[in-house]
MIVEXPA-889682 format. One record per residue (C-alpha): x, y, z; residue in three letters; chain. Coordinates in Angstrom, 3 decimals, always signed. Layout:
// MIVEXPA-889682
[seza [X,Y,Z],'Ala','A']
...
***
This chain:
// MIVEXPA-889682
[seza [-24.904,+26.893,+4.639],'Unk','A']
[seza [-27.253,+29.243,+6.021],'Unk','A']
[seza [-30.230,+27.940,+4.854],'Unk','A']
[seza [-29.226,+24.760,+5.769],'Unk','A']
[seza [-28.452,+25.460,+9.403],'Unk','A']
[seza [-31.965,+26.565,+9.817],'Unk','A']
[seza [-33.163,+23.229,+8.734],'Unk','A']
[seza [-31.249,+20.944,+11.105],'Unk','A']
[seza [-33.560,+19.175,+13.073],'Unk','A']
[seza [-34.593,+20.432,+16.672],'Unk','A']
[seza [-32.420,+17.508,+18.928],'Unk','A']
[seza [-29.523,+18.364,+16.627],'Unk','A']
[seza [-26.497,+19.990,+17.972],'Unk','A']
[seza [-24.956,+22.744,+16.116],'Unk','A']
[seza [-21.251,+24.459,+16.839],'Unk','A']
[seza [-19.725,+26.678,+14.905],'Unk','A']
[seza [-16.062,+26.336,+15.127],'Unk','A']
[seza [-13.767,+29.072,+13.624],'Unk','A']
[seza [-10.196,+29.739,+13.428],'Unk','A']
[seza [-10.834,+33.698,+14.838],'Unk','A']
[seza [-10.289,+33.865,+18.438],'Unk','A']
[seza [-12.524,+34.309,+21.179],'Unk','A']
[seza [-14.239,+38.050,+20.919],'Unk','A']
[seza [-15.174,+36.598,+17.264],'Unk','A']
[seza [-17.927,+35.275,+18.803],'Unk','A']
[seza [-20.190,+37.310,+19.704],'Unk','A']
[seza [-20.166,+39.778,+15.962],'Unk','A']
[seza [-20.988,+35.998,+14.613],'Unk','A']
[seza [-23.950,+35.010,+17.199],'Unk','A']
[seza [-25.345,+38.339,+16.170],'Unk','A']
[seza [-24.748,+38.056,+12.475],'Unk','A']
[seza [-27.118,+34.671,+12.970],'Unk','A']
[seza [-29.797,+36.538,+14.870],'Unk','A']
[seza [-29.661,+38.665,+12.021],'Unk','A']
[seza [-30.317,+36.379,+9.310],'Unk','A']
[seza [-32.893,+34.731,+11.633],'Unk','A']
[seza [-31.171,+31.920,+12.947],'Unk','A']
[seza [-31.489,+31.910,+16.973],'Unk','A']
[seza [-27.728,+31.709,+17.839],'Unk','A']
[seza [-29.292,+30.417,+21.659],'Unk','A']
[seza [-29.205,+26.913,+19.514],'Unk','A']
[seza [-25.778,+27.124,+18.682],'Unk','A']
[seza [-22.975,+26.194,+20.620],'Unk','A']
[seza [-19.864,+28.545,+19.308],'Unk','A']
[seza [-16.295,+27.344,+19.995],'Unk','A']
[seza [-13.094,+30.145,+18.708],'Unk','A']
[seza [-9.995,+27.878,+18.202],'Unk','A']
[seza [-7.417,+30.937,+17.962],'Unk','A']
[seza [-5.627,+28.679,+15.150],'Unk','A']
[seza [-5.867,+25.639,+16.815],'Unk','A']
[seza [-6.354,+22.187,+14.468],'Unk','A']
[seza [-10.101,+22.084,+14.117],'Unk','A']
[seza [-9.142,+18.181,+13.454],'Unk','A']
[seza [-7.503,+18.300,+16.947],'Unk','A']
[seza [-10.954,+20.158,+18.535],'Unk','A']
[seza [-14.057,+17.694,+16.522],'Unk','A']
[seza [-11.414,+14.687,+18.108],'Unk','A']
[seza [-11.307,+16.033,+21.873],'Unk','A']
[seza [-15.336,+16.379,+21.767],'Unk','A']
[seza [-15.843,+13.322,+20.269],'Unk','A']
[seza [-13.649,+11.482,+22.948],'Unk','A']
[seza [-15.388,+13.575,+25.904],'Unk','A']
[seza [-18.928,+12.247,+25.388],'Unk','A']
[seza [-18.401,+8.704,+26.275],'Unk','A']
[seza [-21.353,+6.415,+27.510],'Unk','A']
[seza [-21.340,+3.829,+29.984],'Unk','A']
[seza [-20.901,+1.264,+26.899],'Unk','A']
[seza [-17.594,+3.420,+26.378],'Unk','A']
[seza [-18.934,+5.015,+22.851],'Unk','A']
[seza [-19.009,+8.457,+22.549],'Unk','A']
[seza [-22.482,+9.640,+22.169],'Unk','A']
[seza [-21.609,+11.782,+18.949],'Unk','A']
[seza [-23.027,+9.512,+16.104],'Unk','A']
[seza [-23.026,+11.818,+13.216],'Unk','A']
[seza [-20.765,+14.716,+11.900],'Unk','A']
[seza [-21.441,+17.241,+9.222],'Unk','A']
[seza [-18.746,+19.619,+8.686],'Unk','A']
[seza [-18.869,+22.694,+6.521],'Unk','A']
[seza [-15.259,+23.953,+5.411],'Unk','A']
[seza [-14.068,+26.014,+2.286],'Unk','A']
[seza [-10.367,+25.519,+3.277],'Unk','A']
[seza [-8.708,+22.011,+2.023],'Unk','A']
[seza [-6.103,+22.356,+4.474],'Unk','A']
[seza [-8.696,+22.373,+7.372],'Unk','A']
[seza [-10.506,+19.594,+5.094],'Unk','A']
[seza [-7.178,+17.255,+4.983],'Unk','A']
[seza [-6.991,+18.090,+8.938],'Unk','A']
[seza [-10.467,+16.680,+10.117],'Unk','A']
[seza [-9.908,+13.638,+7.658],'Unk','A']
[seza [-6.654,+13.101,+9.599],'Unk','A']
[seza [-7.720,+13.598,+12.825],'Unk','A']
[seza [-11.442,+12.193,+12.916],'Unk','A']
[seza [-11.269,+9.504,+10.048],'Unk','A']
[seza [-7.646,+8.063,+10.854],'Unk','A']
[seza [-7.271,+8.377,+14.543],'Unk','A']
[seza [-6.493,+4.783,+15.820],'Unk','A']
[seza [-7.100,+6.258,+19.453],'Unk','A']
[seza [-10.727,+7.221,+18.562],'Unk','A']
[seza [-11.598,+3.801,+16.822],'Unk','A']
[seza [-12.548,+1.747,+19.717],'Unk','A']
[seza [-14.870,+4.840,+20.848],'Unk','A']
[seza [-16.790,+5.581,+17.443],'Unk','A']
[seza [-20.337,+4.237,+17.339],'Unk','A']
[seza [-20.371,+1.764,+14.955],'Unk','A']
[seza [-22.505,+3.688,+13.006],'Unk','A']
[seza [-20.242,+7.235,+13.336],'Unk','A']
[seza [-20.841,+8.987,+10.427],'Unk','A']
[seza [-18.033,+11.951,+9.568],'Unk','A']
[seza [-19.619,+13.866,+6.233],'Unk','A']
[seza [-17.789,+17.127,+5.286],'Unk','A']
[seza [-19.320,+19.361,+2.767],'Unk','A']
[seza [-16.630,+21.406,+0.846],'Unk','A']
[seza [-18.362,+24.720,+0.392],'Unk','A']
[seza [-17.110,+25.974,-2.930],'Unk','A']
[seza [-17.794,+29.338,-4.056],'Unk','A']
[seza [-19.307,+29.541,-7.858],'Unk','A']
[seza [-17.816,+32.802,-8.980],'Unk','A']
[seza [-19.754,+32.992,-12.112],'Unk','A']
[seza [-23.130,+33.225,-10.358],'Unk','A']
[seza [-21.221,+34.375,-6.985],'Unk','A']
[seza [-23.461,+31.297,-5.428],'Unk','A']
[seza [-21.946,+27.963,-3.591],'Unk','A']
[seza [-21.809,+24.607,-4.216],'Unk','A']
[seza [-20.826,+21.959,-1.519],'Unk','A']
[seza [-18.917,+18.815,-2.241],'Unk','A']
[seza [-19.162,+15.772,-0.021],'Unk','A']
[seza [-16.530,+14.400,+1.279],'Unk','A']
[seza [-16.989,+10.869,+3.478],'Unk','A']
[seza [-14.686,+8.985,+5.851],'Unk','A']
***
């Protein structure tokens, strides 16, 4: 996921949401400067166990343009836990209250990272709306 993250293009916004709680976040901005990806370009957010279903919602109904769309047009989402998986899908994909503010071209795409324990590498599933 890594690699990936250092690919996403420059006008790209890039959060890293995690279960941990708040003074997580600083080990894992400096973990990314480590591996060479600057963590100024990534916005980190610590739920403390909140839904991260719940959290993607709330920021997709905060950026709303004067056309009443959210702004937020595409979603990839990294996640090796199904029950965080089932969560988004829930929350994002079949939330009534966030259909009339989708784009109509708002794109949810989750990768299932899933760990290859015979070559200790990972493989990522994708998993659409």
């Amino acid at each position: 996921v890594t690699d990936i993250m250092r690919n996403f293009p420059a006008d790209s916004k890039t959060y890293i949401v995690t279960a941990r709680r708040g003074d997580a976040i600083g080990p894992i901005l400096s973990y990314l400067d480590q591996i060479r990806i600057d963590s100024n370009q990534v916005r980190p957010i610590a739920t403390e166990g909140e839904s991260k279903g719940d959290v993607i919602a709330n920021m997709i109904a905060q950026k709303i343009m004067p056309n009443g769309k959210s702004n937020i047009h595409r979603i990839e989402y990294y996640e090796d836990s199904e029950r965080n998986i089932k969560d988004v899908l829930l929350k994002v994909c079949q939330n009534e209250n966030l259909d009339h503010i989708k784009p109509d071209d708002f794109e949810l795409v989750i990768y299932k990272v899933i760990r290859d324990k015979s070559n200790d590498n990972y493989n990522l599933e994708e998993i659409s709306c």
